[in-house]
C-alpha positions as CSV (number, residue, x, y, z in Angstrom):
1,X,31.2,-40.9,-4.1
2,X,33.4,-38.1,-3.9
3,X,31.7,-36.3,-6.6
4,X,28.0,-36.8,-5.0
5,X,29.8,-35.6,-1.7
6,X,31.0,-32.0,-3.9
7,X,27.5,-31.6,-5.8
8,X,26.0,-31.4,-2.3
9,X,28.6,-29.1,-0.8
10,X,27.4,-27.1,-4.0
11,X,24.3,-27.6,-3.5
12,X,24.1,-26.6,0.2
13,X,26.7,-23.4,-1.4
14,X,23.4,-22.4,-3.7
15,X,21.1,-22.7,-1.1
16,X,22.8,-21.0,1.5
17,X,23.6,-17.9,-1.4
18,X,19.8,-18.1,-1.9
19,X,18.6,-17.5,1.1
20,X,21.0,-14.8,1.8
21,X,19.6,-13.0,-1.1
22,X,16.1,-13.5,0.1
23,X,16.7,-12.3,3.3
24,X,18.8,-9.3,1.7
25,X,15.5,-8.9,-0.2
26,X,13.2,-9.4,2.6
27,X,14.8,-6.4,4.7
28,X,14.8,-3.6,1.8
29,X,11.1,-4.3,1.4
30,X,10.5,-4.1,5.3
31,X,12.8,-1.0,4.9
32,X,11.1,0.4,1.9
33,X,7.7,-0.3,3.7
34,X,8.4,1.1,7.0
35,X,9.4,4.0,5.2
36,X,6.3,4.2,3.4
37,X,4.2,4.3,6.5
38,X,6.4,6.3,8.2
39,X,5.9,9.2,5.1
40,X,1.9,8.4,5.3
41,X,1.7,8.9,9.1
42,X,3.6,12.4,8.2
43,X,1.2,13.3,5.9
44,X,-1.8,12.8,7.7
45,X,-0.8,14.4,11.0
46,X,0.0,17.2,8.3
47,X,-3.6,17.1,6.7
48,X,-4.7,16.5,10.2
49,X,-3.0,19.5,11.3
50,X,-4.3,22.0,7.8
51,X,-7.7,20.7,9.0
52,X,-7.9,21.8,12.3
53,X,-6.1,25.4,10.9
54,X,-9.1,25.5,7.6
55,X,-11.8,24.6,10.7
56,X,-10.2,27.7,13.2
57,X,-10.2,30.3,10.4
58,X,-14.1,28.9,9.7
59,X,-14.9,29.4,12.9
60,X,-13.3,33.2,13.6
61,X,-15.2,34.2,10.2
62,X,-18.6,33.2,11.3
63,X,-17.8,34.5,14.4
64,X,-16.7,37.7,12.8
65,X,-19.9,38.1,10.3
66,X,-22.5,35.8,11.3
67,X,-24.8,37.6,8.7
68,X,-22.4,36.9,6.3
69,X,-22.0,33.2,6.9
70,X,-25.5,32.8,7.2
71,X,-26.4,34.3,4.1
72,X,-23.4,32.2,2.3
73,X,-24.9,28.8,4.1
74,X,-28.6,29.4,2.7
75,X,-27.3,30.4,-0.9
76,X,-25.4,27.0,-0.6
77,X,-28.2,25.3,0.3
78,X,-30.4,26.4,-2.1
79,X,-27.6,25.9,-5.1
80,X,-28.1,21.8,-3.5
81,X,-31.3,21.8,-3.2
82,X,-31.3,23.0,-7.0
83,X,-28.8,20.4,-8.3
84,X,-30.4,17.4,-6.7
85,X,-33.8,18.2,-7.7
């Protein structure tokens, strides 16, 4: 009996050490994740933010020379309508 009663104490040991590991485990992936989506919502407040800067400096050209821009947006659309004859 006394032999059963250690192969469960080691038993119970292996279990326990097992499930510390996962848990060990399970937090550097949470880590590693929330990190992750921490660096993605960086970079897309950042592209967010280059957007709204590329969509400004639009804006003052056209405003600047509207002939211009107009002339560039009907070469453009002519070049499309070209390519997806």
């Amino acid at each position: 009996m006394e032999s059963t009663e250690r192969l469960k104490t080691r038993a119970n040991e292996a279990v326990d050490k097992g499930t510390d590991v996962a848990h060990e485990t399970v937090d550097k992936v949470v880590h590693a994740a929330h990190r992750a989506a921490d660096v993605a919502g960086e970079k897309g407040a950042q592209i967010m933010e280059s957007q709204e800067r590329l969509v400004n400096e639009w804006r003052g050209f056209v405003r600047d020379n509207p002939m211009t821009a107009i002339a560039a947006a009907a070469a453009v659309g002519f070049v499309l309508s070209r390519i997806t004859r």
